[in-house]
N, C-alpha and C positions, 0 to 999 in steps of 0.2 A: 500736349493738349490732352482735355480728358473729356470725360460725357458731359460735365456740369459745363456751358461755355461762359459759365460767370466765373469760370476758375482762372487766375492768372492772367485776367483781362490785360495789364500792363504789357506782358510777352505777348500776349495774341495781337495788340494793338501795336506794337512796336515791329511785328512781324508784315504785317498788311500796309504798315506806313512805307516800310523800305523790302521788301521782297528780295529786292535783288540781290543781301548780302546773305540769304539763302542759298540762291542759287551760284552765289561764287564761293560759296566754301563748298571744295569736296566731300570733305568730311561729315560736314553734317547732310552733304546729300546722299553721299553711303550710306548712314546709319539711317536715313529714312525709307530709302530702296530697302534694304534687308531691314526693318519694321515693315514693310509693305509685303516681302515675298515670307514671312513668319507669320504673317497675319492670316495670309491666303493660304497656307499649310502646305505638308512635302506634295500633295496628290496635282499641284498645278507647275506648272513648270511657266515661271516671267520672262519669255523673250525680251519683254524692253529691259527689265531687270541686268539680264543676263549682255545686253548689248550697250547697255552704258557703262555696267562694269567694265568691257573691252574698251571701249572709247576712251575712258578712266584710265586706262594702262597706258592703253598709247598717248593720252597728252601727259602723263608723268613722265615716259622715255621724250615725248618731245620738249618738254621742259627741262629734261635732263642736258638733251641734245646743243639744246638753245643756253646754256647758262656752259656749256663745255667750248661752246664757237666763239660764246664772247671771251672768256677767258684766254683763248686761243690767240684769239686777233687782239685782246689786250697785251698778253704777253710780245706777241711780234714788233707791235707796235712801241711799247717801251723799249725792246730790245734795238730796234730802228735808231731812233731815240741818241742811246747810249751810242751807238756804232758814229752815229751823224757827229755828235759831239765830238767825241775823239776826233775824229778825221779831224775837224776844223782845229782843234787844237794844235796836232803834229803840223798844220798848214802854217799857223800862228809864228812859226819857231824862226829865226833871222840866223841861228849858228848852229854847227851841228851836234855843238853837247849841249847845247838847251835840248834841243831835239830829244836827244839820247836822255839828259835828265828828264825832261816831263812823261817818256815812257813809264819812268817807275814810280811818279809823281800823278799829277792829276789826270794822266791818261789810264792809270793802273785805277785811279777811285773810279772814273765814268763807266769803267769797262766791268765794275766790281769784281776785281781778281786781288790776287794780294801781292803776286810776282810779275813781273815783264821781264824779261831777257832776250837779249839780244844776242844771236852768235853768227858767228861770220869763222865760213872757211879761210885758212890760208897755209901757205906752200913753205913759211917759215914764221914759226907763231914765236919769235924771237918779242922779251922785255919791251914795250910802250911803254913810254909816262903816262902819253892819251891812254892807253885801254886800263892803268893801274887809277890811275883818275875816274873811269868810268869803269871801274870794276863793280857796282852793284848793280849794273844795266847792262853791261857788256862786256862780250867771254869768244876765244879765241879756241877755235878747234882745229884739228887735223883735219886733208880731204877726204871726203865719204864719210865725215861724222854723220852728217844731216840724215842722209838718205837712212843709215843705220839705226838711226834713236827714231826716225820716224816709222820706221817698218820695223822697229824692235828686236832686228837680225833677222826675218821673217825673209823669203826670196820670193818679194811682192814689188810690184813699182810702189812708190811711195805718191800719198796723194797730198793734193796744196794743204789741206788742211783735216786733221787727224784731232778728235775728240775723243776724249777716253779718262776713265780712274789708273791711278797710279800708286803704287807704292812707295811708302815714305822711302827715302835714298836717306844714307849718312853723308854721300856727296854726288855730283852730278854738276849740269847747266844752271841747276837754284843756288849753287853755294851753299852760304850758311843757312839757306830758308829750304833745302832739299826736304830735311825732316817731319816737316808742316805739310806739303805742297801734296793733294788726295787726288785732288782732277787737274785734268792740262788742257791747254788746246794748241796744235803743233800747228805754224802756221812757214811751211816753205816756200822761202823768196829769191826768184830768179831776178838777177841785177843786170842781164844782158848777157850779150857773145860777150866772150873770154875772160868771163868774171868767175870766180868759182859761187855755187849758191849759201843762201843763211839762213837761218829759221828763226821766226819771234816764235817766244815760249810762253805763254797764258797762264799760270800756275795759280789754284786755288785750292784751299785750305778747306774746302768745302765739298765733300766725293761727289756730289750732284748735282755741281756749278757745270759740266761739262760731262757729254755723255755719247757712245756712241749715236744712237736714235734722234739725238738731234739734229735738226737742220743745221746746215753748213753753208746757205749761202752770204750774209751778213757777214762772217769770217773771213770768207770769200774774199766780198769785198772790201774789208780792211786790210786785208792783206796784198791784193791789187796797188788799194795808195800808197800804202807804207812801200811798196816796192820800187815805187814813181819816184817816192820823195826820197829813197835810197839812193836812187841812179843819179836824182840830181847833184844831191851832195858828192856821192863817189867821182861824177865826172869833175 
């Protein structure tokens, strides 16, 4: 605005028609607060000046606040999502190498990993045809493998489910896909009294698909079903 108020009539008129998109831009209401306290010179000191700039702050942290919870709860929620899918698919399955196929199959895309693996302790990991058939799902350890790759030789109990970066391997539970494989998610499966335990392997190609700091309960719970749907097929 200036002294002449015939100057720029269109902006002045445009201003008094809708006011309000003054007052919702910060911005320009900054820059008229500080034209207001430069006007008045250093010798005054603007409490309201100085009390809307703090107002100012704190709705920029609360708008920060509020665009970090949504994201948050989007995130959970599509992860929800994913988790729900999978189950109903592993339910879907009538034999137990569909089963075992669709882990590496469209239970691996909903889960967006790039490996599944399956491994199962036993007391004599003698030749299967079944486990050479489903060798890119499913691998055959000695007892105490499980607890070992989950605590990393560490002399910790081992928990159900273990998030973390990894180091590419030339071999391992990935097989040929060891070298790719940057984050994991270790998910340990009790199948009952006198079963020995196994572990689904999550393996992603991605270092920050999988991370200590994340939550663990969705894993949780996929590894619950997968434990159920284990027991039925084994009995």
């Amino acid at each position: 605005m200036t002294d002449d108020p015939k100057t720029d009539d269109g902006l002045r008129d445009r201003i008094l028609a809708d006011p309000a998109r003054l007052l919702d831009d910060p911005e320009i209401m900054r820059a008229l607060v500080t034209a207001d306290t430069e006007a008045k010179g250093s010798n005054i000191v603007d409490l309201r000046g100085l009390a809307m700039e703090r107002l100012q702050g704190r709705l920029d942290r609360l708008e920060d606040t509020h665009r970090s919870v949504i994201a948050a709860a989007y995130e959970n929620l599509a992860g929800t999502n994913q988790i729900h899918r999978a189950v109903l698919r592993m339910m879907d399955a009538t034999r137990f190498e569909t089963f075992l196929q669709d882990l590496s199959g469209e239970v691996a895309d909903m889960l967006r990993v790039d490996v599944v693996r399956l491994v199962l302790e036993t007391a004599s990991p003698e030749d299967d045809p079944a486990i050479a058939r489903l060798s890119d799902v499913l691998s055959v350890a000695e007892p105490g493998f499980v607890a070992d790759y989950v605590t990393q030789g560490r002399n910790a109990p081992p928990r159900q489910v273990s998030l973390r970066a990894v180091e590419p391997q030339e071999a391992g539970p990935y097989g040929a896909r060891a070298p790719d494989i940057l984050s994991e998610a270790c998910l340990r499966l009790d199948f009952g009294p006198g079963r020995l335990p196994g572990m689904l392997l999550l393996g992603a190609s991605d270092e920050n698909r999988f991370a200590p700091a994340q939550a663990t309960d969705l894993m949780g719970f996929f590894a619950g079903v997968f434990e159920r749907q284990m027991r039925r097929w084994l009995s």
